[in-house]
C-alpha positions as CSV (number, residue, x, y, z in Angstrom):
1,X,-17.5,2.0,-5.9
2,X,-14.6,0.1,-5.6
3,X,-13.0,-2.1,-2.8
4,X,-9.7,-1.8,-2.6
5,X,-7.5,-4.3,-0.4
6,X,-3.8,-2.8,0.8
7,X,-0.7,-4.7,1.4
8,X,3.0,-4.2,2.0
9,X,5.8,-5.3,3.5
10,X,5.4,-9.2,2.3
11,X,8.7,-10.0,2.5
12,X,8.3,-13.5,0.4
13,X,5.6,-14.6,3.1
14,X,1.8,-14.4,1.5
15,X,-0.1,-15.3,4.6
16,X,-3.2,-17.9,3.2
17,X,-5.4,-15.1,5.5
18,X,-4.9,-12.6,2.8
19,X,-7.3,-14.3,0.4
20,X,-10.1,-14.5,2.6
21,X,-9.8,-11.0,4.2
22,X,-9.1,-9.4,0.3
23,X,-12.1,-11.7,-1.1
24,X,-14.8,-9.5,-1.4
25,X,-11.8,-6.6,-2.7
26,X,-12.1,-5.7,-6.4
27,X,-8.2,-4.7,-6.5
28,X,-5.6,-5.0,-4.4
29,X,-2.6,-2.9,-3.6
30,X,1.0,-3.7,-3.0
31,X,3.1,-1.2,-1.8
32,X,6.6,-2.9,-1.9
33,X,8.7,-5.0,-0.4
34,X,7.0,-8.0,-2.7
35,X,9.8,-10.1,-2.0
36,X,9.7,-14.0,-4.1
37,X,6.9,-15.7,-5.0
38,X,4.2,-13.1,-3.7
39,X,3.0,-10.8,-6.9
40,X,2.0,-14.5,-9.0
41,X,-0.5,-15.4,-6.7
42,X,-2.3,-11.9,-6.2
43,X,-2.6,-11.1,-9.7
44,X,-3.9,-14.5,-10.2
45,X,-6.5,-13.8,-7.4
46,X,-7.5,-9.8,-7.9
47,X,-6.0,-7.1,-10.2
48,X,-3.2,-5.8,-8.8
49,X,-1.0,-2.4,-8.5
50,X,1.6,-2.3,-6.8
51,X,5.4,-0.4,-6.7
52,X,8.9,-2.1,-5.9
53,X,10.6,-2.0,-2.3
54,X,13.9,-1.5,-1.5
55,X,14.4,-5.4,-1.1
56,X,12.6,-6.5,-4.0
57,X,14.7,-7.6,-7.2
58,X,14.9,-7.3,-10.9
59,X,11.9,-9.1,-11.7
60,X,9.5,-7.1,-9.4
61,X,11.4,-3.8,-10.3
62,X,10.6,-5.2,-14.3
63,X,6.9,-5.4,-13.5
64,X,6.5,-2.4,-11.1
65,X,7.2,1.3,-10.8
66,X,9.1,3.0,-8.1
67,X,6.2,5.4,-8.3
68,X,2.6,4.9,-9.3
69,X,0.1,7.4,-9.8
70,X,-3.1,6.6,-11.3
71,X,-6.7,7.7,-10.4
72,X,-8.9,4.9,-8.5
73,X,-13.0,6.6,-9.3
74,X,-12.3,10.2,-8.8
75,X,-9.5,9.9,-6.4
76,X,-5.6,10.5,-7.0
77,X,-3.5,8.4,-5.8
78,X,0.5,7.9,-5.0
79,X,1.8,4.9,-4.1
80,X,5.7,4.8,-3.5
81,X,7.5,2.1,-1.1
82,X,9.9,5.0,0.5
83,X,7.4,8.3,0.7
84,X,8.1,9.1,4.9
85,X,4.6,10.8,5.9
86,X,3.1,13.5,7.0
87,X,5.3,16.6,8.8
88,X,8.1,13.9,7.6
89,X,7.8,13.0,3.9
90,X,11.1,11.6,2.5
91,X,13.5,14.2,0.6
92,X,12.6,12.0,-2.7
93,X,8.8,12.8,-2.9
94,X,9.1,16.4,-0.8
95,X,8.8,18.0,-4.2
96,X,6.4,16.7,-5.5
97,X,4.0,15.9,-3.1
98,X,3.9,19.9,-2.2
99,X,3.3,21.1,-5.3
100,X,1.6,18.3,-6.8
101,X,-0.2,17.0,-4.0
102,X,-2.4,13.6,-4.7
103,X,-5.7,12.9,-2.3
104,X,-4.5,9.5,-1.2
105,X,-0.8,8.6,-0.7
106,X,0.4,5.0,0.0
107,X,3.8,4.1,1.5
108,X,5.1,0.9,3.0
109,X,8.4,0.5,3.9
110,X,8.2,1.7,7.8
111,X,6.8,-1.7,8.8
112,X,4.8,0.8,10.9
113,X,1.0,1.4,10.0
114,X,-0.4,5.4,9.8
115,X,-3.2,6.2,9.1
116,X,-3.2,10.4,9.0
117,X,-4.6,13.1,7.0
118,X,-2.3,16.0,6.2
119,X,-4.3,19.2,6.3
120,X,-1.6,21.1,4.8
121,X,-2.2,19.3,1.4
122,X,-5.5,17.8,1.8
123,X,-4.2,14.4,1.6
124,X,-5.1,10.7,3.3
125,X,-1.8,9.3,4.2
126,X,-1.9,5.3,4.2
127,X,0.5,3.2,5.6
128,X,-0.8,-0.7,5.8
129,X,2.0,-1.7,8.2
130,X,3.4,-5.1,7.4
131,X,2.4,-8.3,6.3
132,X,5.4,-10.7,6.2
133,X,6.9,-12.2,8.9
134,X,10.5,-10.5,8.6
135,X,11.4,-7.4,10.2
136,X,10.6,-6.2,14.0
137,X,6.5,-5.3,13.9
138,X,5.0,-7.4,16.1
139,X,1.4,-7.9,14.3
140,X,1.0,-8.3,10.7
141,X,-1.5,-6.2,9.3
142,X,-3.6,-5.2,6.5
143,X,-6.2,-2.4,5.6
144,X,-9.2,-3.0,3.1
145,X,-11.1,0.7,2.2
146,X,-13.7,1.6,-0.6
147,X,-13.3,4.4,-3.3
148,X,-16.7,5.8,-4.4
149,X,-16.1,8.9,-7.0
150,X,-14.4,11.4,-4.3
151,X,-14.7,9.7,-1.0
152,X,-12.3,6.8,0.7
153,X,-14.4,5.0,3.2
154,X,-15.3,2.1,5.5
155,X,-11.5,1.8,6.0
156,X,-10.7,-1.7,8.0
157,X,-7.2,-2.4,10.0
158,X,-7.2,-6.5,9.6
159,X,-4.9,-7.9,12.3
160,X,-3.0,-10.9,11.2
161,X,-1.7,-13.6,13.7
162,X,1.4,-12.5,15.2
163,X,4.4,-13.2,13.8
């Protein structure tokens, strides 16, 4: 089993919160949007995956994918910044995500946290919302989960302070 703990949206503002919520996390997950001065200090704290936002520069874009697959236990996963979400999956990932379908697909970029299975292609749709303080959410948010072999479980929403 592992823990996983999922961010996005950072923005160049790692709230101090993060490490306490993300302790007990044996990875965590960044799904873009880094911004500066954010990746360091995670990969110091956990392992970390992650995939480059649309604001995110040439060092981050060095160090991360646009896309990662990779298998956490026995589950599939996607994580890509822009991916849209169920019934409205952007044109870049439309192909692939029909025919290739993962079990567990992480976006950011919306700023907007889902949560949604899509019983089309049998596939947990993730979106952590945002933790940085730029753009127009009005609570930062995270989401910690477990993996064990097949199964994604005991999935928290962490509310940050408002913005």
């Amino acid at each position: 089993m592992k823990t996983i703990g999922l961010i996005s949206d950072t923005h160049g503002y790692l709230d101090p919160a993060v490490f306490k919520h993300f302790e007990t996390c044996d990875e965590i997950w960044h799904a873009g949007d880094f911004g500066e001065n954010v990746a360091g200090p995670l990969a110091d704290f956990k392992p970390l995956r992650g995939v480059w936002g649309n604001i995110d520069g040439k060092e981050i874009r060095s160090d991360f994918p646009e896309h990662n697959r990779f298998s956490c236990e026995m589950v599939e996963v996607w994580m890509t910044h822009i991916g849209g979400y169920p019934g409205r999956y952007a044109p870049q990932v439309k192909p692939d995500i029909y025919t290739k379908p993962p079990k567990l697909f992480i976006t950011g970029h919306s700023h907007i946290l889902k949560v949604m299975f899509d019983e089309k292609i049998k596939c947990l749709h993730i979106n952590p919302g945002a933790a940085g303080k730029s753009g127009w959410h009005k609570i930062r948010t995270l989401i910690r989960f477990c993996v064990s072999e097949e199964n994604i479980h005991n999935l928290a929403v962490i509310e940050l302070v408002k913005r």
